[in-house]
C-alpha positions as CSV (number, residue, x, y, z in Angstrom):
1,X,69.6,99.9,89.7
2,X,66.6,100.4,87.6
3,X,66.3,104.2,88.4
4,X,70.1,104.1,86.8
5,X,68.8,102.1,83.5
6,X,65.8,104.6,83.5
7,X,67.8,107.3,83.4
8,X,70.3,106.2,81.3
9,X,67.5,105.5,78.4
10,X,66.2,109.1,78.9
11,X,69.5,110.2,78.4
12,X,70.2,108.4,75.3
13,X,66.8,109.4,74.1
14,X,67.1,113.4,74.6
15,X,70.6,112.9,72.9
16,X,69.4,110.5,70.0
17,X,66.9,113.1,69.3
18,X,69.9,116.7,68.8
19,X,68.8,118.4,65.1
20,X,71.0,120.9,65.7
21,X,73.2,120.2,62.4
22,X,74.4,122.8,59.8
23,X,72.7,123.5,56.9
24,X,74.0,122.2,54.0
25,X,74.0,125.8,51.6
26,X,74.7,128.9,52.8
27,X,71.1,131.4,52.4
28,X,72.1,134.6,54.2
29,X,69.6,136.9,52.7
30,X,68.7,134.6,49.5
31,X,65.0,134.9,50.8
32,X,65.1,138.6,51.2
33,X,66.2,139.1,48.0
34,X,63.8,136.8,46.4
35,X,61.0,138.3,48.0
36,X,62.4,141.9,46.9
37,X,61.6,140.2,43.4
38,X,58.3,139.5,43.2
39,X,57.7,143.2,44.9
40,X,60.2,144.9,42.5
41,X,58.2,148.0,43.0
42,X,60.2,148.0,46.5
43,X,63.8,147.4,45.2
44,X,65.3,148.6,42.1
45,X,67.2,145.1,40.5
46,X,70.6,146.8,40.9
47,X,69.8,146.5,44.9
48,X,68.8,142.9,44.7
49,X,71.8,142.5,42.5
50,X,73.8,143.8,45.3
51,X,72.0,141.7,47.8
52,X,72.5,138.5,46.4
53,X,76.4,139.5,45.4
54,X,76.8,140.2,49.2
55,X,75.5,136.2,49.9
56,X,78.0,134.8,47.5
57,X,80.7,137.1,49.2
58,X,79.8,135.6,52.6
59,X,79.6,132.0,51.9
60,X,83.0,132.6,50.2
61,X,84.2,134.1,53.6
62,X,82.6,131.1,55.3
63,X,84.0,128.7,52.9
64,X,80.6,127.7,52.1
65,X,78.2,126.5,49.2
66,X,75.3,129.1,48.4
67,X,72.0,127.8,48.0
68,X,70.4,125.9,45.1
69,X,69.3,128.6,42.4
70,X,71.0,131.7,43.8
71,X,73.4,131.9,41.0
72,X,70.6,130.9,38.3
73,X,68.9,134.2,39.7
74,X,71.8,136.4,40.1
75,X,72.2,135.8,36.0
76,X,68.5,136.2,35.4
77,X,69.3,139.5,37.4
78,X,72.4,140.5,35.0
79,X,70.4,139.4,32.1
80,X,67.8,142.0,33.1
81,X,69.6,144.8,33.3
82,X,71.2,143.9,29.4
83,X,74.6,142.3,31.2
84,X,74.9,139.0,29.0
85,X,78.8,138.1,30.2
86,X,77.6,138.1,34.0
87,X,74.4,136.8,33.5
88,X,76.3,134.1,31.4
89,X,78.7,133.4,34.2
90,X,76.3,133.4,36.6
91,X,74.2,130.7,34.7
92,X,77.4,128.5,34.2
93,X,78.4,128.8,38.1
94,X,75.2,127.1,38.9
95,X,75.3,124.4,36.5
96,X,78.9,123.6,38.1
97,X,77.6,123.4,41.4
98,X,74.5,121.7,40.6
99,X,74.6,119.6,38.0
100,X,71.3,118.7,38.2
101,X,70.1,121.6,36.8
102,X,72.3,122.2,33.8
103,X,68.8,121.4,31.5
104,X,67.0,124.2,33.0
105,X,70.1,125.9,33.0
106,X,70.4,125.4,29.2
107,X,66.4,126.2,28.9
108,X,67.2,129.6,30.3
109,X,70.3,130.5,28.4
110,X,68.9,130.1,25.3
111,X,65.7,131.9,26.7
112,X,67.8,134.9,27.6
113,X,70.3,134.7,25.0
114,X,67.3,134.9,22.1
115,X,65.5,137.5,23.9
């Protein structure tokens, strides 16, 4: 009997313990094309452009949320290359989905918009 309570426990522990949950945003290759950023020497922006486009397309497909910031950098992206209504877009799509950053948000619109 106490062999049976000792392994019961150890079951219950090992299955307590499963981490193995979804993330919350979708990421695909947000990283990728945030380190093609700081080493823009590697990628022209109208790749990483096209990289972070491809991540919104797939979270769409996999009905999920992008990460935090991806759309804020997608507009600083259009902004770059002198394309003010996606940029724009872009900036309001992440204040929509995280409303915790319309400030910044705000910050960087008027940044890019007097620039």
């Amino acid at each position: 009997m106490k062999k049976i309570i000792i392994l019961a426990l150890v079951f219950m522990t090992l299955t307590g313990c499963k981490t193995t949950k979804e993330p919350i945003y979708y990421y695909g290759e947000y990283n990728t094309a945030l380190y093609a950023y700081f080493k823009a020497d590697q990628v022209t922006i109208e790749e990483q452009i096209s990289m972070l486009e491809q991540v919104v397309t797939d979270a769409a497909n996999q009905s999920k949320t992008v990460a935090p910031g991806l759309h804020a950098h997608l507009g600083m992206l259009y902004f770059e290359t002198g394309d003010t209504v996606l940029g724009t877009t872009h900036f309001e799509t992440e204040k929509s989905l995280f409303p915790e950053s319309i400030q910044y948000i705000d910050f960087l619109l008027l940044s890019a918009k007097g620039s």
